[in-house]
C-alpha positions in Angstrom: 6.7 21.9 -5.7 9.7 19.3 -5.5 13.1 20.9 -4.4 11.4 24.3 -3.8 8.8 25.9 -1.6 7.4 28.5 -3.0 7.1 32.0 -1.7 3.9 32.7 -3.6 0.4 31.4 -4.2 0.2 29.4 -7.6 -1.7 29.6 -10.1 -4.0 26.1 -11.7 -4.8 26.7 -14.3 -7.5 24.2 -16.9 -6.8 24.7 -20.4 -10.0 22.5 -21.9 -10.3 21.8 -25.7 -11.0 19.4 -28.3 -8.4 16.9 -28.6 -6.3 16.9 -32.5 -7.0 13.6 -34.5 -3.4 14.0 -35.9 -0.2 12.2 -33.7 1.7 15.0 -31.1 4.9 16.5 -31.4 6.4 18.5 -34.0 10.0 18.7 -32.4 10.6 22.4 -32.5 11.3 24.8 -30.1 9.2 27.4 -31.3 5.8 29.1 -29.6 2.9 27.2 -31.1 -0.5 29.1 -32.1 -2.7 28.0 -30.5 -6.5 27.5 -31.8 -9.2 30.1 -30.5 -10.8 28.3 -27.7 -13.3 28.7 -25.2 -12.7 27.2 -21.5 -14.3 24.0 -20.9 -16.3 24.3 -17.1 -15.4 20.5 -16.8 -12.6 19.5 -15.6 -10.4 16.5 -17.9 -8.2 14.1 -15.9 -5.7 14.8 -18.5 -3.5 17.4 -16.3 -0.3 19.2 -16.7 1.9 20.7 -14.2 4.8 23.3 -14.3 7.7 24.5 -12.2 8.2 27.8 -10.8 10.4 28.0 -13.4 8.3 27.2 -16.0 6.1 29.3 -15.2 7.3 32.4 -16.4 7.1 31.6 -20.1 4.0 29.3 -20.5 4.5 30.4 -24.6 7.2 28.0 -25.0 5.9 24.9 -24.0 2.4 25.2 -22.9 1.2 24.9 -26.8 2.4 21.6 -26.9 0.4 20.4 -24.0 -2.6 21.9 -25.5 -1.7 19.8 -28.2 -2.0 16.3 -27.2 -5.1 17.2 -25.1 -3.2 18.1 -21.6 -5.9 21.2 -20.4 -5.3 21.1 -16.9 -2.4 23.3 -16.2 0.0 24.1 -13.2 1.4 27.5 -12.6 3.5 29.4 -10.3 1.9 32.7 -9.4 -1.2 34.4 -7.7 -1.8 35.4 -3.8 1.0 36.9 -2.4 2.1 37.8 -6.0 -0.5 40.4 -6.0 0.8 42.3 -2.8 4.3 41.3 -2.8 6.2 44.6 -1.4 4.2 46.5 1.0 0.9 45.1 2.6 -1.8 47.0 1.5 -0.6 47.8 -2.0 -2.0 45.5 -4.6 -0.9 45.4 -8.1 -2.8 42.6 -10.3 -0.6 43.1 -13.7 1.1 39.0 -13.5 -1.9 37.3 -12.5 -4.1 39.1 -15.0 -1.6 38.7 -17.6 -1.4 35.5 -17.1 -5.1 34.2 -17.1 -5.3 36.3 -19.8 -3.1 34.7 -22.0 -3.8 31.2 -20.8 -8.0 32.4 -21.1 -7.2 33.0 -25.1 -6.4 29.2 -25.6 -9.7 27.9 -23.4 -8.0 28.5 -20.0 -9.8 28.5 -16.5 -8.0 29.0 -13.1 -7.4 27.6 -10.3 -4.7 29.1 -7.3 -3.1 27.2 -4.7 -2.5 29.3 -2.1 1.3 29.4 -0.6 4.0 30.6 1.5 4.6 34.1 3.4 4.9 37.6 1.6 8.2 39.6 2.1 6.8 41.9 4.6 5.3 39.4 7.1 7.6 39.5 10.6 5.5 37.7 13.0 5.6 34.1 11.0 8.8 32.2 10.7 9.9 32.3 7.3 9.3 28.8 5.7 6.3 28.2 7.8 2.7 28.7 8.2 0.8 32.1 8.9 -0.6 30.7 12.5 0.4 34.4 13.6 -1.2 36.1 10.8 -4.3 34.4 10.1 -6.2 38.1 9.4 -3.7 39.3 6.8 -3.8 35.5 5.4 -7.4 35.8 5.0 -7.6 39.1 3.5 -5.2 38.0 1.2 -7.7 34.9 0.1 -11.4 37.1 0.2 -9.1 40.0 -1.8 -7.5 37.0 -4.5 -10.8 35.1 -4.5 -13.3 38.4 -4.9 -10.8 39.7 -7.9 -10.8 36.7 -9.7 -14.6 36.1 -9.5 -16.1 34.4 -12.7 -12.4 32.8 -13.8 -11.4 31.0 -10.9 -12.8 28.3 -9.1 -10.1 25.9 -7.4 -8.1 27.1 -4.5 -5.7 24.8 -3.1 -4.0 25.5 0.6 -0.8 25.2 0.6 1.8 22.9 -1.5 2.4 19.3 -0.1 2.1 19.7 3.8 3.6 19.4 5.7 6.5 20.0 3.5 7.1 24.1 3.6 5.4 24.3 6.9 8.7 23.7 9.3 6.9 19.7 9.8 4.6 21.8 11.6 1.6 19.6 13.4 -1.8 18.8 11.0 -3.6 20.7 13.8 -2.0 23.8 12.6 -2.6 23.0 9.1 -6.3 22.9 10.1 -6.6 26.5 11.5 -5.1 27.8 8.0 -7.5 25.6 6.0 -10.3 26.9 8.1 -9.4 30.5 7.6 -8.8 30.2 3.3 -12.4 28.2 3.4 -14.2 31.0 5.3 -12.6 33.9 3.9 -13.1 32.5 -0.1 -16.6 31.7 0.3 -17.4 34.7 1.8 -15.7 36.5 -1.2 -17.1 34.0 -4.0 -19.5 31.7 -2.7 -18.6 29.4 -5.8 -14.9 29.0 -4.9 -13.7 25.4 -4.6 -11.0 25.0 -1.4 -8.8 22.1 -1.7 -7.2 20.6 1.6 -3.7 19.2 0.7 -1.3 16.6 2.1 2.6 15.5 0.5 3.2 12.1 -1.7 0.2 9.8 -0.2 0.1 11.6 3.1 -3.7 10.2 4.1 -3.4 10.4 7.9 -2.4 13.8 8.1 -5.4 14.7 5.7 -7.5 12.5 8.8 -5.4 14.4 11.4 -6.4 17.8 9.9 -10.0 16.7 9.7 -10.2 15.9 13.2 -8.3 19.0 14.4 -11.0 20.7 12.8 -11.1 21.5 9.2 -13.8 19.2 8.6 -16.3 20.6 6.6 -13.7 23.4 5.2 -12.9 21.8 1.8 -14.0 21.1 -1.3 -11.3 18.5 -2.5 -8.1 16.9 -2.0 -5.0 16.7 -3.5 -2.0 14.7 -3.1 1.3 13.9 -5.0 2.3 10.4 -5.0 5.7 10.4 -6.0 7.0 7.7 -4.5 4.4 5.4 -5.0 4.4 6.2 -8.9 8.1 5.2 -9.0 7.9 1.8 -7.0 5.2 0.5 -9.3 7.5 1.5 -12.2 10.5 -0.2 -11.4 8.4 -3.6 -9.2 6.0 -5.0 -11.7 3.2 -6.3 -9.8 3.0 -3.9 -7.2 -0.1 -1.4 -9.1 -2.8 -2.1 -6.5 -0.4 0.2 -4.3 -1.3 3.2 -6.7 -4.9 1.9 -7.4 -5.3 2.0 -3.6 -5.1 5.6 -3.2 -8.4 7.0 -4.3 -10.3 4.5 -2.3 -7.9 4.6 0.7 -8.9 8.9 0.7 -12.7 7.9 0.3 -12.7 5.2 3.3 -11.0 8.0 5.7 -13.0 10.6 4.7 -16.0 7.9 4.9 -15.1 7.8 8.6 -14.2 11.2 9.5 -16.3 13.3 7.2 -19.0 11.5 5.7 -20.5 14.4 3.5 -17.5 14.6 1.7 -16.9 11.2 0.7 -17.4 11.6 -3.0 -15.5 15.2 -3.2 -12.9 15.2 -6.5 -9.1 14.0 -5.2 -6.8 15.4 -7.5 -2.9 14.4 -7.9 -1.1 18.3 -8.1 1.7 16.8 -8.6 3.5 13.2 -10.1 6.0 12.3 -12.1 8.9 10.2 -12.7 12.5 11.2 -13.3 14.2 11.0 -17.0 17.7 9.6 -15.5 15.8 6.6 -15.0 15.5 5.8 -18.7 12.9 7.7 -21.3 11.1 4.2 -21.6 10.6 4.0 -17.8 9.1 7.8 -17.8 7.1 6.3 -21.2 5.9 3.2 -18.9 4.9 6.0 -15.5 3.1 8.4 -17.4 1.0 5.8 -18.8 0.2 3.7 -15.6 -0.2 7.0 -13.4 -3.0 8.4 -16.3 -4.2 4.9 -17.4 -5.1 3.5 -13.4 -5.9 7.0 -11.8 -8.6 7.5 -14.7 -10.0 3.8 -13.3 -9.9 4.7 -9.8 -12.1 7.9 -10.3 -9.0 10.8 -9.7 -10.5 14.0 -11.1 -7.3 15.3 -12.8 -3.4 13.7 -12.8 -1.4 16.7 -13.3 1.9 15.5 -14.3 4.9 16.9 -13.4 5.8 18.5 -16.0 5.4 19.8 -19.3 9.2 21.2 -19.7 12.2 20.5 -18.1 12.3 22.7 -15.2 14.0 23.4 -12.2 13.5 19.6 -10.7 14.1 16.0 -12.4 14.6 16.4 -15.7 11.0 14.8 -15.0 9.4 17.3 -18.1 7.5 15.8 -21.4 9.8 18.1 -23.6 13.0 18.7 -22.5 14.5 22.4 -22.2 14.8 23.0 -26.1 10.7 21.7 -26.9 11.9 18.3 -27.8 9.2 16.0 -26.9 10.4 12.7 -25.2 9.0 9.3 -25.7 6.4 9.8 -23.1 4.6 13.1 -24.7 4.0 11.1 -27.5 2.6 8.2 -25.6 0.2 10.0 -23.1 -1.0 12.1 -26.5 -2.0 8.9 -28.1 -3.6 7.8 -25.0 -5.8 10.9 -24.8 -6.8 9.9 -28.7 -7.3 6.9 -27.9 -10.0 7.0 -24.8 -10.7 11.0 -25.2 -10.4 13.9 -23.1 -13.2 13.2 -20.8 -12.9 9.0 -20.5 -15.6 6.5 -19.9 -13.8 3.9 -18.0 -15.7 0.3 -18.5 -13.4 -2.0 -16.1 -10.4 -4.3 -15.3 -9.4 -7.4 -16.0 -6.8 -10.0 -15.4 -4.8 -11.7 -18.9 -3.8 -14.6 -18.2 -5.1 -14.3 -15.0 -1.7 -12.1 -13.9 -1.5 -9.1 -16.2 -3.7 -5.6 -14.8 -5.7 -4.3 -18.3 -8.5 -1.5 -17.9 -10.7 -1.0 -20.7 -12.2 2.3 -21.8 -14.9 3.2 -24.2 -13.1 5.3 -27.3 -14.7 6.8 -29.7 -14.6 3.8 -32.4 -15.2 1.6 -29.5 -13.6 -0.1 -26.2 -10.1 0.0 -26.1 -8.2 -1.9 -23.5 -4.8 -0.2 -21.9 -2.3 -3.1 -20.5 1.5 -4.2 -19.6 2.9 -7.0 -17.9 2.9 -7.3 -14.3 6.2 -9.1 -14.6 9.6 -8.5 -15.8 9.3 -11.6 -18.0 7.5 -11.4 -20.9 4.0 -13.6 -21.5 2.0 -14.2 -25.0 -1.4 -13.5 -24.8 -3.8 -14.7 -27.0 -6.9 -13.0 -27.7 -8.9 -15.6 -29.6 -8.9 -13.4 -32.8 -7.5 -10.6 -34.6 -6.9 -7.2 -32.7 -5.0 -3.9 -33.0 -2.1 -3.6 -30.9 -0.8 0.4 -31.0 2.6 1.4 -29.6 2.5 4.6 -27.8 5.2 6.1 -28.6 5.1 5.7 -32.0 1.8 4.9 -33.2 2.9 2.0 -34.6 -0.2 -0.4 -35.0 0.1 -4.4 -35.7 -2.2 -6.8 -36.3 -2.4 -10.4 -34.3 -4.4 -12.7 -32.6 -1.1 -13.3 -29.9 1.4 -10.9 -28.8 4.4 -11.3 -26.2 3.3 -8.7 -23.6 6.3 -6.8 -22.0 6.1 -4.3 -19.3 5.7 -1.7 -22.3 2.2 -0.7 -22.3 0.6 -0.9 -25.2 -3.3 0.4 -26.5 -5.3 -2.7 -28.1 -8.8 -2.2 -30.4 -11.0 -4.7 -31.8 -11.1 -7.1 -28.6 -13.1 -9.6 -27.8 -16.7 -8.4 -26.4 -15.8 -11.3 -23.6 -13.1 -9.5 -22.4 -15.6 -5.9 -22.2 -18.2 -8.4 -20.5 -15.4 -9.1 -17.7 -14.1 -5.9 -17.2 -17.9 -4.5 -16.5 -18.2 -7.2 -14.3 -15.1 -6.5 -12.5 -15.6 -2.6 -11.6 -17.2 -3.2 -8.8 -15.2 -6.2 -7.6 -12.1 -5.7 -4.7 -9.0 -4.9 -7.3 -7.1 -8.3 -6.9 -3.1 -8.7 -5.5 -2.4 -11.8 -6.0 -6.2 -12.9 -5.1 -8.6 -11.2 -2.8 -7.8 -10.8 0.9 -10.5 -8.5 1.6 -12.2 -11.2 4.3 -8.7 -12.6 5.3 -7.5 -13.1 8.8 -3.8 -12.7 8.2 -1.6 -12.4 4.9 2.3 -13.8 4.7 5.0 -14.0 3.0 7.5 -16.7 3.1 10.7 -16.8 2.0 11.8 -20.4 1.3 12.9 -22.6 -1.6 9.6 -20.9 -3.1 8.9 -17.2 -2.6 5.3 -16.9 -1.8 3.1 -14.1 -1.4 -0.1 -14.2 0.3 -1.5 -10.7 0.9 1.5 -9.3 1.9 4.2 -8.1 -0.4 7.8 -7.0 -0.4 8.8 -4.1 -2.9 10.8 -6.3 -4.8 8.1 -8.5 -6.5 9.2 -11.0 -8.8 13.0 -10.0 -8.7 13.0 -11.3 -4.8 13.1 -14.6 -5.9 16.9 -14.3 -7.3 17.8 -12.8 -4.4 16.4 -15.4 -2.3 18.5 -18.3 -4.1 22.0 -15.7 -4.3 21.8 -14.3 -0.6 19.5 -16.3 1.7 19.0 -20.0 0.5 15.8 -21.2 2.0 15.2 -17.7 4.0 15.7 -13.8 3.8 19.1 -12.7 4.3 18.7 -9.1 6.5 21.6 -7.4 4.0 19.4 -7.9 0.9 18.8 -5.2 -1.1 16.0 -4.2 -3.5 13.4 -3.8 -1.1 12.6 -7.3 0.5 12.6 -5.8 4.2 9.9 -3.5 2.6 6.2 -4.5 3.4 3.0 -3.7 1.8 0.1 -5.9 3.2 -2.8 -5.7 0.4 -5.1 -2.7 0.7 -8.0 -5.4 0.1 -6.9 -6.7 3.8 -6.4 -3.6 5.5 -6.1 0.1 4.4 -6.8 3.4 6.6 -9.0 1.7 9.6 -7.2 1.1 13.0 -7.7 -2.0 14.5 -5.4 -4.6 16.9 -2.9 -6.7 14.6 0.3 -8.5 15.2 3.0 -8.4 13.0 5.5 -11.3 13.8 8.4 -12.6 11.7 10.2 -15.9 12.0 14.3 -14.9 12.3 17.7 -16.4 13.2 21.2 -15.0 13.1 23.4 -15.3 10.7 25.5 -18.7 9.8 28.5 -16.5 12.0 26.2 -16.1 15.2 26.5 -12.4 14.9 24.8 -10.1 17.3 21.7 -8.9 15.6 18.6 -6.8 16.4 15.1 -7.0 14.3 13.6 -3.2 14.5 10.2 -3.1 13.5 8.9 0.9 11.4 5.1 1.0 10.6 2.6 3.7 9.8 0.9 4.8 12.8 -2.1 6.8 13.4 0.7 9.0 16.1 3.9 11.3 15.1 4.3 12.3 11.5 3.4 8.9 10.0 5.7 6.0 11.2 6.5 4.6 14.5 9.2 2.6 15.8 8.7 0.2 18.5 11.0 -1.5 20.6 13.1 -3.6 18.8 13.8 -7.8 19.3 17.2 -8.9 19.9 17.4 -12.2 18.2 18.6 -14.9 20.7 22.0 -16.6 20.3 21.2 -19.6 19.0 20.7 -21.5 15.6 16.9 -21.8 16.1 14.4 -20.0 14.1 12.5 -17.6 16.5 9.6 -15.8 16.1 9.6 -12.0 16.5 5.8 -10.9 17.8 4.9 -6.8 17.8 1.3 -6.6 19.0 -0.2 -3.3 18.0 -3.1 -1.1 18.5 -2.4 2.5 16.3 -1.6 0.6 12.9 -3.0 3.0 9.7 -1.7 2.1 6.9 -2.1 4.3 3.4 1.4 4.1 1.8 2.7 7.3 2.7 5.9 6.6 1.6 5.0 3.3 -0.6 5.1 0.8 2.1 3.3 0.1 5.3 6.2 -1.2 7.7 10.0 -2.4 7.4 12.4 -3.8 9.2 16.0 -2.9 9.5 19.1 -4.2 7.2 21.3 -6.6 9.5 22.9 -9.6 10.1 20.3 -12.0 10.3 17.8 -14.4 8.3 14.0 -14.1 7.7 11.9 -17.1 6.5 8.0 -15.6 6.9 6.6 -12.4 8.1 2.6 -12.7 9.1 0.2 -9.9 9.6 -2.6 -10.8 12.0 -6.0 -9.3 12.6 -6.6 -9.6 16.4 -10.1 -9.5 17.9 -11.3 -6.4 19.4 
């Protein structure tokens, strides 16, 4: 959980129903009754998450997410909870209360499995239970045999290796092992998810390979940071539609059998201080493309304004913001258990992914650009605000980076996106058989497989800082790099990054220093750096390297260092073998 690590197991909880024909949100505080339900065994990627805060009074807020269709829920309790004074002594009262309550609304449980109890002294608080792995397991067999018949997902640990003192993913592994073993052997039906923080893949591969292949049922990850860079860089989605297949290639590789297992985001969300339409925008784009790229359940975080952000839906009286609204309409729109057709391109620039709804396809779509672009469909269509419902009727409309629903399209555009599922998801075109991808930084800004996080701002920044080159000192992310996932995600193999510099017009001292993702260390490695000649040449930086992995831990795959220098093209070159 973000800005707390929590000292109990928690509680997943799915809370499946039928979604309400009538528009979200009456703005009160008040408990809402809920409907008599009954669970629904299959999961809905229409998730919810809560704080540890939050949950403690799931009867203030958790109505409202039933409301709009959100069944998947987040809670903060379970494990440890159940023995939390003396070991041996087990009192059940909060979790049974709690999937009771949550059961009478169509609840089933999940429990991610967390932290240290009070009386354990041979672990270091904070960290794993390497020294305790007996009591650990008893705890899971006892938690997993008690909940038999309700509970079916079990999730180790919350975003390692946060909470774990950065301990190694071999160590992970050994407490993976010991919750798979001692939860099947308790309920043979029990699910065991293997989890990693933000978009963590190659500690998820580093895990595997120290032995906790085999020893999960699914993964779960929470990509914060990727969320948030697509939000404020239009253009930059294929970075969040590359997780899913990113976790299938590596498990492809490491652990073939589980290739197809459910991934599941635990935890995303974006903050409120950034604007109520930019949380609108986020929730959207993290339902909308992790629905196309196959994730079982997006569990936003979170319902109510908790002890992080304010990131919640409603805010800490029940108000719902902007976004509730939207992601309600969206679950109208598509349904609680989606049937995603494909993408296409408008105007061959602008990402749209068309469903099947229940009155027929209905196409989700922004602009992949701050500037707004008419498109024109050819004929009349619905075009449906989310936030407010608010439906218009046109043959062209000026698409902003507001997402909006559209019904009534043309049956072309269903014909493309069908054709497109199964095609590489594009990035300004397809670099999946490439031998290198750029990006130059001249009079024109161009792209060619390899991105910067600033998009289509960069090109302002170009003309008011660097002229005909990359000034070092820009901000806004343009020393940021994210080479297309078409090109090269997950697999190690030889490549050579190299980036044509000079010093500044004051012949300043000035060193490029090179950070990428590395298959070594705790994600990124920093070679030695090149100390840019004195001269008023370009010269050409070279890093040959052999442990490259790039997933986008941290939304990008390398960087280089702010300085005093210029940069007119960066290259990234498969090398033979």
């Amino acid at each position: 959980m973000k800005n707390a690590i929590m000292i109990s197991a928690m509680i997943l909880l799915s809370v499946m129903s039928a979604m309400s024909e009538e528009p979200p949100a009456k703005e009160a505080g008040e408990a809402k009754t809920a409907p008599a339900l009954k669970p629904d065994p299959v999961m809905s990627p229409f998730g919810i998450g809560s704080s540890a805060l939050r949950s403690r009074d799931h009867v203030k807020w958790m109505p409202q997410m039933a409301e709009i269709g959100l069944r998947d829920l987040r809670a903060c309790t379970g494990g440890w909870a159940a023995e939390p004074e003396k070991q041996g002594e087990w009192s059940w009262t909060t979790i049974d209360d709690r999937i009771a309550y949550l059961e009478s609304i169509g609840v089933t449980c999940g429990i991610i499995l967390n932290g240290l109890p009070k009386w354990n002294t041979k672990d270091q608080k904070g960290g794993l239970p390497l020294n305790s792995l007996p009591e650990w397991g008893e705890m899971v067999g006892k938690v997993a045999e008690h909940t038999k018949g309700r509970v079916k997902y079990f999730e180790v640990w919350n975003e390692p290796p946060n909470g774990t003192k950065n301990a190694p993913a071999s160590d992970y592994a050994k407490v993976v092992i010991a919750t798979y073993d001692a939860a099947k052997k308790s309920n043979p039906d029990a699910l065991v998810g293997m989890a990693a923080k933000s978009a963590h893949i190659s500690y998820l591969d580093q895990a595997i390979k120290a032995g906790a292949k085999g020893h999960y049922d699914y993964i779960t990850l929470h990509p914060y940071e990727i969320l948030g860079t697509i939000v404020k860089h239009p253009g930059t989605e294929p970075m969040y539609m590359s997780i899913a297949p990113t976790v299938r290639k590596m498990l492809a590789a490491q652990d073939p059998t589980k290739v197809n297992i459910p991934i599941i985001l635990t935890e995303i969300g974006f903050d409120t201080k950034h604007g109520n339409d930019n949380q609108t925008r986020a929730v959207i784009m993290a339902y909308t493309m992790g629905i196309a790229q196959g994730l079982a359940c997006i569990q936003w975080f979170e319902g109510m304004d908790g002890d992080s952000g304010p990131l919640g839906l409603i805010d800490v009286k029940a108000k719902p913001r902007p976004a509730y609204h939207a992601l309600g309409r969206l679950v109208q729109q598509i349904g609680r258990h989606p049937n995603y057709i494909g993408w296409i391109m408008l105007n061959e620039k602008h990402y749209g992914f068309i469903f099947q709804g229940e009155k027929g396809p209905v196409l989700v779509t922004w602009a992949a650009s701050s500037k707004p672009d008419e498109i024109d469909f050819g004929q009349n269509v619905q075009i449906i605000d989310p936030p407010t419902g608010k439906t218009t009727d046109a043959a062209k409309y000026k698409l902003s980076m507001a997402p909006i629903f559209v019904t009534g399209i043309p049956d072309k555009l269903v014909t493309q996106a069908k054709e497109n599922k199964v095609k590489p998801f594009p990035w300004g075109g397809d670099y999946s058989g490439a031998k290198s991808v750029s990006v130059t930084f001249t009079d024109k800004y161009v792209e060619k497989g390899l991105h910067t996080m600033a998009a289509d701002t960069i090109a302002a920044d170009v003309v008011a800082y660097g002229g005909n080159a990359r000034a070092g000192e820009v901000p806004k992310g343009g020393n940021v790099f994210y080479v297309d996932p078409n090109f090269l995600s997950y697999t190690t193999c030889p490549i050579e990054i190299t980036a044509v510099v000079k010093r500044n017009e004051k012949n300043d001292p000035a060193k490029l220093t090179l950070e990428y993702e590395s298959t070594t260390g705790n994600g990124y490695k920093k070679p030695e750096p090149y100390e840019i000649p004195e001269n008023k040449e370009w010269n050409t930086a070279t890093w040959k390297i052999d442990d490259a992995q790039f997933v986008g831990t941290w939304a990008f795959n390398f960087r280089f260092n702010a300085g005093k220098f210029l940069v007119q093209s960066v290259t990234v070159t498969k090398l033979d073998k």
